[in-house]
C-alpha positions as CSV (number, residue, x, y, z in Angstrom):
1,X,-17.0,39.7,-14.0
2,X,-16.5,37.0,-16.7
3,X,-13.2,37.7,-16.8
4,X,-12.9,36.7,-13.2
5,X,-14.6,33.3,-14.2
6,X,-12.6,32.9,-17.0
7,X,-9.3,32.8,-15.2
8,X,-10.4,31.4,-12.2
9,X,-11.8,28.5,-14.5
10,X,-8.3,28.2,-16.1
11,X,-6.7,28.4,-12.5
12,X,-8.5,25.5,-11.4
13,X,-7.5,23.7,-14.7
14,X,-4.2,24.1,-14.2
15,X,-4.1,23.0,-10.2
16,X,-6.0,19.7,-11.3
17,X,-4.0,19.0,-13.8
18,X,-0.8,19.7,-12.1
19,X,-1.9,17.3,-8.7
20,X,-2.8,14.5,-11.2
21,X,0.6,14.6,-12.7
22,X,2.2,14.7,-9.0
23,X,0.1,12.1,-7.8
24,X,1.0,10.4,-11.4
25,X,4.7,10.6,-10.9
26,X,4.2,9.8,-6.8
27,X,2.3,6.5,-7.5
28,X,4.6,5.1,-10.7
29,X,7.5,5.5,-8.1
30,X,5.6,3.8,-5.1
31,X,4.5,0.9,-7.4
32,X,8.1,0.7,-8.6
33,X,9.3,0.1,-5.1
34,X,6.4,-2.5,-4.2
35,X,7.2,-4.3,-7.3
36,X,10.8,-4.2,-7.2
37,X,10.4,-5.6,-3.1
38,X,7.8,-8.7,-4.5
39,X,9.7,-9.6,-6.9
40,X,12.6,-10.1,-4.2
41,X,10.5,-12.5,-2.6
42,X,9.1,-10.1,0.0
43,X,7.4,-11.1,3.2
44,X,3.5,-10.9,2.1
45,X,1.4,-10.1,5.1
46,X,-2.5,-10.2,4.4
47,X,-3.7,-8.0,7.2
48,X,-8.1,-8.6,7.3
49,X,-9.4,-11.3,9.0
50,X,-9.3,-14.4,8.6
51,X,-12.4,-14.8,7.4
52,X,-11.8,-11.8,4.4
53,X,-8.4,-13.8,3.6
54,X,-10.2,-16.9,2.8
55,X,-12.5,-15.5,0.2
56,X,-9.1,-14.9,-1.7
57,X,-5.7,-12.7,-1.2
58,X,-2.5,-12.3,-3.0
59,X,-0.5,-15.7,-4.1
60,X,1.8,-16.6,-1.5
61,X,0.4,-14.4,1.8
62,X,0.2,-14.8,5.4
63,X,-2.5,-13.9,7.1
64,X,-1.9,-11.5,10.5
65,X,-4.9,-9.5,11.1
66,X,-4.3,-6.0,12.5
67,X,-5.6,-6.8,15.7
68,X,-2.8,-9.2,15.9
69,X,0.6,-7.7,14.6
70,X,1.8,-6.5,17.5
71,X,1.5,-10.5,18.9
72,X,2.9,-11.6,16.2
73,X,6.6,-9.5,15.6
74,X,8.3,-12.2,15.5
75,X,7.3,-13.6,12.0
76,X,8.6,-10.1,10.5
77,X,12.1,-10.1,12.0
78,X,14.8,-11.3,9.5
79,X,12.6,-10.1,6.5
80,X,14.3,-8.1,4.1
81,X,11.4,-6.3,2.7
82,X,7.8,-7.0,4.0
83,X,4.4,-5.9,1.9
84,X,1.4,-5.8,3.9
85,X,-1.9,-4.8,2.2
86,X,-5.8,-5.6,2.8
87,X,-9.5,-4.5,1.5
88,X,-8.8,-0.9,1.1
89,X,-5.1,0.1,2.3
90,X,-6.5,1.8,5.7
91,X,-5.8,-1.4,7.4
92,X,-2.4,-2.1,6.0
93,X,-1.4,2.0,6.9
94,X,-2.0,1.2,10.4
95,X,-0.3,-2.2,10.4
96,X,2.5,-0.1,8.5
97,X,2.5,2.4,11.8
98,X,2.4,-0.4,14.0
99,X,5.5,-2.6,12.6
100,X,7.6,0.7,12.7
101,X,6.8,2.0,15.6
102,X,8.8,-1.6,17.0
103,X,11.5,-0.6,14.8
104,X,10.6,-2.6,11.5
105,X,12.0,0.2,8.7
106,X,11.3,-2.2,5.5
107,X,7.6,-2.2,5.5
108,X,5.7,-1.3,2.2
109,X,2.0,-0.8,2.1
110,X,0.6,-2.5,-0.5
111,X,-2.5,-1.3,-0.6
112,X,-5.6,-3.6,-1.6
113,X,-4.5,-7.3,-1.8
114,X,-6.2,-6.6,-5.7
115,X,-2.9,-4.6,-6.3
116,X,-0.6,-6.9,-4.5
117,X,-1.8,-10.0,-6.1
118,X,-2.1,-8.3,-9.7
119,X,2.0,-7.5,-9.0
120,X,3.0,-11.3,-7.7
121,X,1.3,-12.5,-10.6
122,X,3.4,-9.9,-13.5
């Protein structure tokens, strides 16, 4: 019976540590991309509400709430690469969704606007 603890412990080792390595490797290459489209001026779009975006956001944002984007396509056509981000990166998913479901196929999710600003300010 120990024995079957024993490796079952060392099995579940191993699956942690071999998800934290994929989600290691999966993140450094996402953050590449979002830092490689900022730094080429990308189209930063602040997606809470007005309100959240004037208690602070990334340097250089626009604020279209998520209620809002689909009003608002307009602003993202010509845009070589667009970033959108907001409190927790649940918003900025669905804006994500939203924007490519109209065709939009440079959109980046950010994330939080933490993350974004922290990378516009590198």
């Amino acid at each position: 019976m120990q024995r079957h603890l024993i490796l079952a412990s060392i099995f579940t080792i191993v699956i942690i540590v071999m998800f934290s390595l994929f989600k290691n490797l999966f993140g450094q290459s996402e953050d590449k991309t979002l830092k490689a489209a900022i730094e080429e001026g990308a189209f930063l779009v602040d997606v809470r509400t007005p309100a959240e975006f004037a208690e602070g956001s990334a340097k250089g944002a626009v604020n279209i709430p998520l209620d809002q984007i689909e009003k608002q396509l307009n602003a993202f056509k010509g845009k070589k690469h667009i970033v959108v981000f907001c409190r927790s990166g649940n918003r900025s998913s669905k804006a994500k969704a939203i924007l490519e479901q109209h065709g939009f196929t440079n959109v980046i999710n950010g994330g939080t606007w933490q993350n974004v600003n922290a990378l516009v300010n590198q």
